[in-house]
PDB file of N, CA, C and O in Angstrom:
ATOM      1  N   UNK A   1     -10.316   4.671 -42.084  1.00  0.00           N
ATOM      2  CA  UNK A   1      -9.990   4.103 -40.799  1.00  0.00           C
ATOM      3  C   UNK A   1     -10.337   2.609 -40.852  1.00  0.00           C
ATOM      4  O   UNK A   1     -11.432   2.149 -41.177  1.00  0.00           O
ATOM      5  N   UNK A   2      -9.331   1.971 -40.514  1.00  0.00           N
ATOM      6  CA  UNK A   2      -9.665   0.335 -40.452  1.00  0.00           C
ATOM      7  C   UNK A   2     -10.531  -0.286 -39.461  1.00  0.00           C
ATOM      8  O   UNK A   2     -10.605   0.139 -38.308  1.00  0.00           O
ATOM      9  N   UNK A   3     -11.104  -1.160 -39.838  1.00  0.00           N
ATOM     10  CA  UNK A   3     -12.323  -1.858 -38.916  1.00  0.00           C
ATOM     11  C   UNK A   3     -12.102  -3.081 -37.844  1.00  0.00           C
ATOM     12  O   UNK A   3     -12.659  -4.110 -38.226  1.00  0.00           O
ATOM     13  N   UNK A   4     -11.605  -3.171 -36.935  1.00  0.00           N
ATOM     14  CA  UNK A   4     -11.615  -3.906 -35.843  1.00  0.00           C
ATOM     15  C   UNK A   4     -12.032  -4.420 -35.127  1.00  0.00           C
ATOM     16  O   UNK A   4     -11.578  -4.885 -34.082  1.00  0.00           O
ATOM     17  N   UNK A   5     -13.471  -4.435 -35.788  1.00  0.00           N
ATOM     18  CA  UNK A   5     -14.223  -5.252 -35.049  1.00  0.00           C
ATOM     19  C   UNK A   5     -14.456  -6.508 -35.793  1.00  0.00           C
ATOM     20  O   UNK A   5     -14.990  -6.564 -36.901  1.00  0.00           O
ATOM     21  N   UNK A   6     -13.949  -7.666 -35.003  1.00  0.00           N
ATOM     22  CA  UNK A   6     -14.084  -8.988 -35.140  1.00  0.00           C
ATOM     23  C   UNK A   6     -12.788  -9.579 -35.870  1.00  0.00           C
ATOM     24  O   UNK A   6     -12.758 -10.657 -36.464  1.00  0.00           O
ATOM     25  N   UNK A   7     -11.536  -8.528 -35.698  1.00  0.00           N
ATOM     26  CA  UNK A   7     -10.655  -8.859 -35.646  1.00  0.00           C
ATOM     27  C   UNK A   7      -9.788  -9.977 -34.479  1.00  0.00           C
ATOM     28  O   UNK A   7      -9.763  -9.870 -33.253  1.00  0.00           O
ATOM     29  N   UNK A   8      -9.046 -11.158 -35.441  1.00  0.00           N
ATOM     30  CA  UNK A   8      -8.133 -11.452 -34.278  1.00  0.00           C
ATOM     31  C   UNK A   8      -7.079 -11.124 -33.398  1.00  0.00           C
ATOM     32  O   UNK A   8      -6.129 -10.770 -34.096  1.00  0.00           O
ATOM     33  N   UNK A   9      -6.875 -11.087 -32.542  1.00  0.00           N
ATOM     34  CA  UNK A   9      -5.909 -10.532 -31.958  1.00  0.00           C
ATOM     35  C   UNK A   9      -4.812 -11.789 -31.809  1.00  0.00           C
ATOM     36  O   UNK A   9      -5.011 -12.866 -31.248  1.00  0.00           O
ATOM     37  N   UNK A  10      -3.578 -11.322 -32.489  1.00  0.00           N
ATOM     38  CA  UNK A  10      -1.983 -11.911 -32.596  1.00  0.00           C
ATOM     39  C   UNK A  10      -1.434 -12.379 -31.108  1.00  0.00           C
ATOM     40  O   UNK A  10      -0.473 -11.788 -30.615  1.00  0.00           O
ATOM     41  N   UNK A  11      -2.047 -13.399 -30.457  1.00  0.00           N
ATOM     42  CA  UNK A  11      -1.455 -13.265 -28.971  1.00  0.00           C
ATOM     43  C   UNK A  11       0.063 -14.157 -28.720  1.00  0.00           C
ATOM     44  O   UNK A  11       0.763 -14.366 -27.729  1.00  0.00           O
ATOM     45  N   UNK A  12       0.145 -14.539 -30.165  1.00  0.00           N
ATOM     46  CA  UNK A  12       1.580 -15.172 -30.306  1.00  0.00           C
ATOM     47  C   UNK A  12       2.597 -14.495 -29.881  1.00  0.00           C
ATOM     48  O   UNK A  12       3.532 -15.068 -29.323  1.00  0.00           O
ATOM     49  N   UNK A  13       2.576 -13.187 -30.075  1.00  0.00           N
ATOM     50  CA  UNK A  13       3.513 -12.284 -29.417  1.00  0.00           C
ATOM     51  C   UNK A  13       3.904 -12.008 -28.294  1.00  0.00           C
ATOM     52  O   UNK A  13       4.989 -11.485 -28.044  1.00  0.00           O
ATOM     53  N   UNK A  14       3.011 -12.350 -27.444  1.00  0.00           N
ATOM     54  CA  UNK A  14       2.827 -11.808 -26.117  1.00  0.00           C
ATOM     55  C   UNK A  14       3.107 -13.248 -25.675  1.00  0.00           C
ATOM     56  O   UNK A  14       3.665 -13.395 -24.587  1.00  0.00           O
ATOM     57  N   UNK A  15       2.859 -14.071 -26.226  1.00  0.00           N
ATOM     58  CA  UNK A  15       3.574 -15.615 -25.311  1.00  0.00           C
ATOM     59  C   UNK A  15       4.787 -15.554 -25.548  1.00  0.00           C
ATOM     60  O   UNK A  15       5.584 -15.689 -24.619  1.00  0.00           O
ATOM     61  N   UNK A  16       5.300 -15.294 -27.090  1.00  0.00           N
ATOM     62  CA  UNK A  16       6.545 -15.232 -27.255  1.00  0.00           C
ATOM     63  C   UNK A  16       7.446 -14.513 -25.902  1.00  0.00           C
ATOM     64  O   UNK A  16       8.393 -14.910 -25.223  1.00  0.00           O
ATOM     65  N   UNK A  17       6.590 -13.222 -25.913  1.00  0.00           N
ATOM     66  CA  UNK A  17       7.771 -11.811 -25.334  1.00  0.00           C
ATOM     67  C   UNK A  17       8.071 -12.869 -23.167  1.00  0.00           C
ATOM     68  O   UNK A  17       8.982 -13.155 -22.391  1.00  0.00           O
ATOM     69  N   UNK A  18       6.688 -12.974 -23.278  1.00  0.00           N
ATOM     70  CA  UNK A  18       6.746 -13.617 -21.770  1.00  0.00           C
ATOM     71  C   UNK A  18       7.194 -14.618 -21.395  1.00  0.00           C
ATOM     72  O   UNK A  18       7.271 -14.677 -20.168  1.00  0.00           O
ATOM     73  N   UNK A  19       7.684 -15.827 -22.146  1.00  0.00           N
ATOM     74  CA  UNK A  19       8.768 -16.382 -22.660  1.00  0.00           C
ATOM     75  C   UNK A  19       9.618 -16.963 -22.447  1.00  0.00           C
ATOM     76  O   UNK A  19       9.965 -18.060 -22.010  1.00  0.00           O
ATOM     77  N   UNK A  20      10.297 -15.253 -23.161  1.00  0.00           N
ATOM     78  CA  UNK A  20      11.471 -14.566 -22.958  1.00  0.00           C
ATOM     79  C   UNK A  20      11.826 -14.159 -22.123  1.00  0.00           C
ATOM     80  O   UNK A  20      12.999 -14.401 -21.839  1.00  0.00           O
ATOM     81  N   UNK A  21      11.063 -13.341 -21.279  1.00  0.00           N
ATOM     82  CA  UNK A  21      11.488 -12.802 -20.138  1.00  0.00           C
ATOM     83  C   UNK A  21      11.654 -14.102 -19.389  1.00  0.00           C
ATOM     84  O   UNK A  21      12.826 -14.430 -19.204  1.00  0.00           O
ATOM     85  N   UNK A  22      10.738 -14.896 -18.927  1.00  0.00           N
ATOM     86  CA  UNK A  22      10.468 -15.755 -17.898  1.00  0.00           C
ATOM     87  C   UNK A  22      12.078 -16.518 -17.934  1.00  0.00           C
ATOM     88  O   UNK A  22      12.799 -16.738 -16.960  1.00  0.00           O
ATOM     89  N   UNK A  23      12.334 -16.803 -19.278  1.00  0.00           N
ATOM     90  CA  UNK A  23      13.816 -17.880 -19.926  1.00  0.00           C
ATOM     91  C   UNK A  23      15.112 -17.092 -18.661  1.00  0.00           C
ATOM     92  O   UNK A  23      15.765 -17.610 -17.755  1.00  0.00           O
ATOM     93  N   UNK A  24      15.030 -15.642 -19.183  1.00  0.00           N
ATOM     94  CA  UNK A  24      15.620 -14.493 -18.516  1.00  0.00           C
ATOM     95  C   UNK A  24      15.771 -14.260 -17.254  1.00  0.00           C
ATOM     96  O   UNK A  24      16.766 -14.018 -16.571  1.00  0.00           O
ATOM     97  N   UNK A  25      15.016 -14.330 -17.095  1.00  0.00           N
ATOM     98  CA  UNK A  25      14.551 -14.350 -14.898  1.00  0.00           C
ATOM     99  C   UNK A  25      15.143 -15.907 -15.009  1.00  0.00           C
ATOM    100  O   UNK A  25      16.329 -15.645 -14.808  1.00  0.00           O
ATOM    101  N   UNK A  26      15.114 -16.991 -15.149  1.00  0.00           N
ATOM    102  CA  UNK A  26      15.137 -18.076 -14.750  1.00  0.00           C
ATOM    103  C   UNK A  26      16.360 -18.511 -14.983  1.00  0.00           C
ATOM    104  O   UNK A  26      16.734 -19.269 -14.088  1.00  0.00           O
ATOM    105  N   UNK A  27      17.607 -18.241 -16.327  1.00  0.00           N
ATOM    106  CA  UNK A  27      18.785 -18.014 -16.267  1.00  0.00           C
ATOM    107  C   UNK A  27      19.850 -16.978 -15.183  1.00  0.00           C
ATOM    108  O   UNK A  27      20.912 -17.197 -14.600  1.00  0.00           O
ATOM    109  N   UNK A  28      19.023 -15.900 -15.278  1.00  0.00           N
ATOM    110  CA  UNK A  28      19.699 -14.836 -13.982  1.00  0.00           C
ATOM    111  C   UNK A  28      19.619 -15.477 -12.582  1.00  0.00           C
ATOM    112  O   UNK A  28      20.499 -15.400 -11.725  1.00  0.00           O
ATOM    113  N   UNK A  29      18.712 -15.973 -12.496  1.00  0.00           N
ATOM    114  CA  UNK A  29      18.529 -16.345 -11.156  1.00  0.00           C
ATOM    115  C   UNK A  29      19.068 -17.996 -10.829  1.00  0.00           C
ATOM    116  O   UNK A  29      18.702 -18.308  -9.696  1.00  0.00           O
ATOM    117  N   UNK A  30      19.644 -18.840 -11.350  1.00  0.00           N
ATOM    118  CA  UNK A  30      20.048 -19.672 -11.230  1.00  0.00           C
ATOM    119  C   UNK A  30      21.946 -19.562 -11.430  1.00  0.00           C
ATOM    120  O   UNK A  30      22.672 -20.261 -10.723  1.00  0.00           O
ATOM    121  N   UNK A  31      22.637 -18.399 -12.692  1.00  0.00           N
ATOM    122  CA  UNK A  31      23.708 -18.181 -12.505  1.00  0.00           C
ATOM    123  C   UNK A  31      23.927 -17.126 -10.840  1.00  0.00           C
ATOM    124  O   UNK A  31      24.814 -17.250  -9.996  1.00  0.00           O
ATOM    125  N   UNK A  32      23.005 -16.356 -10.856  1.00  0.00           N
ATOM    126  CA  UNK A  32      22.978 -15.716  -9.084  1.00  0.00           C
ATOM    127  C   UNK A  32      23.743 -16.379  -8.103  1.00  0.00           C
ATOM    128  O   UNK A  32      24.805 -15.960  -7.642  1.00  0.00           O
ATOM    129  N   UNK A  33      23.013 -17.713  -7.715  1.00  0.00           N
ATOM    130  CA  UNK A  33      22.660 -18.730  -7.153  1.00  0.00           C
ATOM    131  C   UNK A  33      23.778 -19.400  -7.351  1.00  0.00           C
ATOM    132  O   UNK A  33      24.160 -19.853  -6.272  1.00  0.00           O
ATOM    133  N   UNK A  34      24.630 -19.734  -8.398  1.00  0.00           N
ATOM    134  CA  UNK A  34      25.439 -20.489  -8.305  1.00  0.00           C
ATOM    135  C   UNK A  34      25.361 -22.230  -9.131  1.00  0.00           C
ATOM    136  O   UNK A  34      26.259 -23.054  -9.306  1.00  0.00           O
ATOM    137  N   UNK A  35      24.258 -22.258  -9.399  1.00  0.00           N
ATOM    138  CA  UNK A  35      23.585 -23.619 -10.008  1.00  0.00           C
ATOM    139  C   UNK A  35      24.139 -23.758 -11.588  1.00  0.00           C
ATOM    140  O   UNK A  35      24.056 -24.783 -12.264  1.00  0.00           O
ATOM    141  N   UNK A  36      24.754 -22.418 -12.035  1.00  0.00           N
ATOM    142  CA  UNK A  36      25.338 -22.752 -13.355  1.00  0.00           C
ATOM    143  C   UNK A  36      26.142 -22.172 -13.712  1.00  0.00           C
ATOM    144  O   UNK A  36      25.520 -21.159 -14.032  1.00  0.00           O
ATOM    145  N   UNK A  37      27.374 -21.926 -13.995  1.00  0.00           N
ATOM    146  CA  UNK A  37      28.298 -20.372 -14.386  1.00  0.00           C
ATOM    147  C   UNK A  37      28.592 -20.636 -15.471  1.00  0.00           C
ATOM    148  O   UNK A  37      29.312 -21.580 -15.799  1.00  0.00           O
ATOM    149  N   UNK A  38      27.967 -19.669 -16.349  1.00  0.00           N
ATOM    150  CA  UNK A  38      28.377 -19.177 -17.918  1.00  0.00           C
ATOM    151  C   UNK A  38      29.162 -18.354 -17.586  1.00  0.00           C
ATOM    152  O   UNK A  38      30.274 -18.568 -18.070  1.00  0.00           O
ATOM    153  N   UNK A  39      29.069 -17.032 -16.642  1.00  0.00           N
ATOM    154  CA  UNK A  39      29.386 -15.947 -16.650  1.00  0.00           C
ATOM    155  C   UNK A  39      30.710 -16.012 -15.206  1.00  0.00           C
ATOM    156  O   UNK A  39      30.522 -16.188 -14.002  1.00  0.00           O
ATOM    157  N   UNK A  40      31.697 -15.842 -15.794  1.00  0.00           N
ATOM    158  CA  UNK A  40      32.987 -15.879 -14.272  1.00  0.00           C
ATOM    159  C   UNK A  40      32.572 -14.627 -13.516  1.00  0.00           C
ATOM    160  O   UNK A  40      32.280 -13.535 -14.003  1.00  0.00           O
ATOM    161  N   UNK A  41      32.599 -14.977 -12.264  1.00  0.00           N
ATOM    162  CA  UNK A  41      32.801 -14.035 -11.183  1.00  0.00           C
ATOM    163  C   UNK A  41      31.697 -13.620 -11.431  1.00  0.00           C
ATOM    164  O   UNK A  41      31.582 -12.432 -11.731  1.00  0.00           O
ATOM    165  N   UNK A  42      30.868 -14.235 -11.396  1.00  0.00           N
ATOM    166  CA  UNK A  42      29.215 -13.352 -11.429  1.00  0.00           C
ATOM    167  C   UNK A  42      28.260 -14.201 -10.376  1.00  0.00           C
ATOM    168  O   UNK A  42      28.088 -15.405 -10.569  1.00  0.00           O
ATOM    169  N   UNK A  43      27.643 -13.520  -9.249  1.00  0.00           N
ATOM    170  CA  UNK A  43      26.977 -14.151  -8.791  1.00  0.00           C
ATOM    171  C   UNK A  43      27.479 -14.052  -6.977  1.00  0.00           C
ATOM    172  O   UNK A  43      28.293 -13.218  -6.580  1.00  0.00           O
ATOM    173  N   UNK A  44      26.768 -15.126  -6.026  1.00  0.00           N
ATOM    174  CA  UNK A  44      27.382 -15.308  -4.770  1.00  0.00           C
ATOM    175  C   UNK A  44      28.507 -15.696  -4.467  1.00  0.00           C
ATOM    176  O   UNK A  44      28.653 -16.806  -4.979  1.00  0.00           O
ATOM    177  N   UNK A  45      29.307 -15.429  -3.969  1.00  0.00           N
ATOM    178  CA  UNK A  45      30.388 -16.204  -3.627  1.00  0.00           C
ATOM    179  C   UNK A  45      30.298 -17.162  -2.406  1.00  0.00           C
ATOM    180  O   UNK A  45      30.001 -16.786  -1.272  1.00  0.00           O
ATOM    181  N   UNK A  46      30.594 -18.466  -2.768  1.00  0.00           N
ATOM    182  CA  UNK A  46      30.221 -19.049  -2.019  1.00  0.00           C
ATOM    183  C   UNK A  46      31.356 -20.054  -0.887  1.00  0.00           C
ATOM    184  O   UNK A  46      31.223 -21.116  -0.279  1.00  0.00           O
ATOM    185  N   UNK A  47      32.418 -19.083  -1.026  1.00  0.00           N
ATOM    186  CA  UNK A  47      34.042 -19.347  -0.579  1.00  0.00           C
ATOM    187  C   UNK A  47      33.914 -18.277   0.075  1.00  0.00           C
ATOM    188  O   UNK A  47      33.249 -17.339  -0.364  1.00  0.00           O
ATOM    189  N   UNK A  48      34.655 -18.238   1.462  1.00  0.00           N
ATOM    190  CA  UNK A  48      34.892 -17.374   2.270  1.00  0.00           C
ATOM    191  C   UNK A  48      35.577 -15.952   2.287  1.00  0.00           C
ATOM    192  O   UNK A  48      36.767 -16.231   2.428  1.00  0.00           O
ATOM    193  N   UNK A  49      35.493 -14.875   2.233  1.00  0.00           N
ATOM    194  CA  UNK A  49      36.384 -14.018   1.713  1.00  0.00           C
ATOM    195  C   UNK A  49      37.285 -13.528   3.075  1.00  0.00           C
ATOM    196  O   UNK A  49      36.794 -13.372   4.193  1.00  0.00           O
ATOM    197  N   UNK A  50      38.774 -13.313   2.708  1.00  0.00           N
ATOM    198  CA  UNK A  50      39.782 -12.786   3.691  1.00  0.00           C
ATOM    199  C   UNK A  50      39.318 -12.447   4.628  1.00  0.00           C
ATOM    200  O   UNK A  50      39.219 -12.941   5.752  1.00  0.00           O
ATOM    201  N   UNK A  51      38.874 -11.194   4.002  1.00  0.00           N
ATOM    202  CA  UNK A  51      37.854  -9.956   5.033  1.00  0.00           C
ATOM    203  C   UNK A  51      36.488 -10.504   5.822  1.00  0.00           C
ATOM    204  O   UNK A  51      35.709  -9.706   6.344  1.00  0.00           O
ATOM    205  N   UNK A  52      36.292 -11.834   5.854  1.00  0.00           N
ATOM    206  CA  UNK A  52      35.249 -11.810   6.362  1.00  0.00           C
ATOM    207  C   UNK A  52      35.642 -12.371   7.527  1.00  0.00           C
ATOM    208  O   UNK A  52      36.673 -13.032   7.652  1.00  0.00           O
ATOM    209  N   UNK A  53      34.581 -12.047   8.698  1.00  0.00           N
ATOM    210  CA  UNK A  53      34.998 -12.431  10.337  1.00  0.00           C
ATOM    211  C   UNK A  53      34.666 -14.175  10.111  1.00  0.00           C
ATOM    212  O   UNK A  53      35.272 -14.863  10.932  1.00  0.00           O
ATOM    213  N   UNK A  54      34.010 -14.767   9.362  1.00  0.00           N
ATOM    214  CA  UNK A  54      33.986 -16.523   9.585  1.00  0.00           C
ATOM    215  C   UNK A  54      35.743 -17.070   8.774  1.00  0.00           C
ATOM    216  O   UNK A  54      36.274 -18.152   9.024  1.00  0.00           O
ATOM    217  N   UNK A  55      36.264 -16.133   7.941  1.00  0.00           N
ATOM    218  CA  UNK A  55      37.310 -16.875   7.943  1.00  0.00           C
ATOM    219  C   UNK A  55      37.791 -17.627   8.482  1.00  0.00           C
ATOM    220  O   UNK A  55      37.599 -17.618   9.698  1.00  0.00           O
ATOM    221  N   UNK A  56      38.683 -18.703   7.898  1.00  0.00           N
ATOM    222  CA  UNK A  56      39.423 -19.676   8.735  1.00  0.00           C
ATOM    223  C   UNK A  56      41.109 -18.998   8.846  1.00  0.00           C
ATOM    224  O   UNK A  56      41.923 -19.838   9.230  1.00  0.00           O
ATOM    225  N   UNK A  57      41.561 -17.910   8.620  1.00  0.00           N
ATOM    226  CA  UNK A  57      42.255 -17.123   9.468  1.00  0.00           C
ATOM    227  C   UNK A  57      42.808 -16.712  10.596  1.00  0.00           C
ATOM    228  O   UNK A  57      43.829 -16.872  11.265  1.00  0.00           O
ATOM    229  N   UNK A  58      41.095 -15.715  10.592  1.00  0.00           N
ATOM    230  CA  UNK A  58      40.786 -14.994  11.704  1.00  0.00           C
ATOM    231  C   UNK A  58      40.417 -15.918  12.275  1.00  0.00           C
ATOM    232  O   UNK A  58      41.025 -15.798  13.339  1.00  0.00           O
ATOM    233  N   UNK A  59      39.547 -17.235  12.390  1.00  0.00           N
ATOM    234  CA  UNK A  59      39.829 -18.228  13.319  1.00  0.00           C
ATOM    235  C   UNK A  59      40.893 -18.248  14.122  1.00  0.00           C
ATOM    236  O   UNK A  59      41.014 -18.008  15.323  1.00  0.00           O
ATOM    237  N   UNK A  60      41.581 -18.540  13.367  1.00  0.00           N
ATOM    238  CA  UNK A  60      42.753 -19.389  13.865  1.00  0.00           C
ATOM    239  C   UNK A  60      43.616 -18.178  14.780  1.00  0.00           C
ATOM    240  O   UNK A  60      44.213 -18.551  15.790  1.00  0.00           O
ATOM    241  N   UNK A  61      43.646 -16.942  14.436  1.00  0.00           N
ATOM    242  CA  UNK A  61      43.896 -15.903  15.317  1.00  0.00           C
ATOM    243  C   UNK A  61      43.288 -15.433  16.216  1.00  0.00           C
ATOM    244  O   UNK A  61      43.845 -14.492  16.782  1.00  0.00           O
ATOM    245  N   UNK A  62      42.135 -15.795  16.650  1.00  0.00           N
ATOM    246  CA  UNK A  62      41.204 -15.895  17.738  1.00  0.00           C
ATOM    247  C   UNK A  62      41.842 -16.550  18.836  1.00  0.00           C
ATOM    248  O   UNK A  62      42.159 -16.090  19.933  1.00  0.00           O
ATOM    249  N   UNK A  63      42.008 -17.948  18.261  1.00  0.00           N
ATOM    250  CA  UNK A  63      41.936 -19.173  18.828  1.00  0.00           C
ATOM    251  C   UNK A  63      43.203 -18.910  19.502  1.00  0.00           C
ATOM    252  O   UNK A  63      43.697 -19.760  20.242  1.00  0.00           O
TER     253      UNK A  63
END
């Protein structure tokens, strides 16, 4: 059985992995948002849709 005591512990890994994630969260959440599009049609839309009651449409058929 190997001896572990006064071993170092590799914490390079664990900065690495957290990172990564953090890179991850911080790309997702900015294409979300709208602040960058790699990805088409991914994310908020930030144009009015047909169907929605603020249309400028249904405005105008109000009005």
């Amino acid at each position: 059985m190997p001896r572990l005591v006064g071993k170092r512990s590799n914490k390079g890994v664990i900065y690495a992995g957290v990172l990564f994630v953090l890179a991850i969260a911080t790309f997702g959440t900015l294409e979300y948002t709208g602040a960058i599009d790699v990805i088409p049609n991914f994310g908020k839309s930030t144009k009015p849709d047909s169907l929605s009651p603020t249309s400028t449409t249904e405005r105008q058929v109000i009005r």
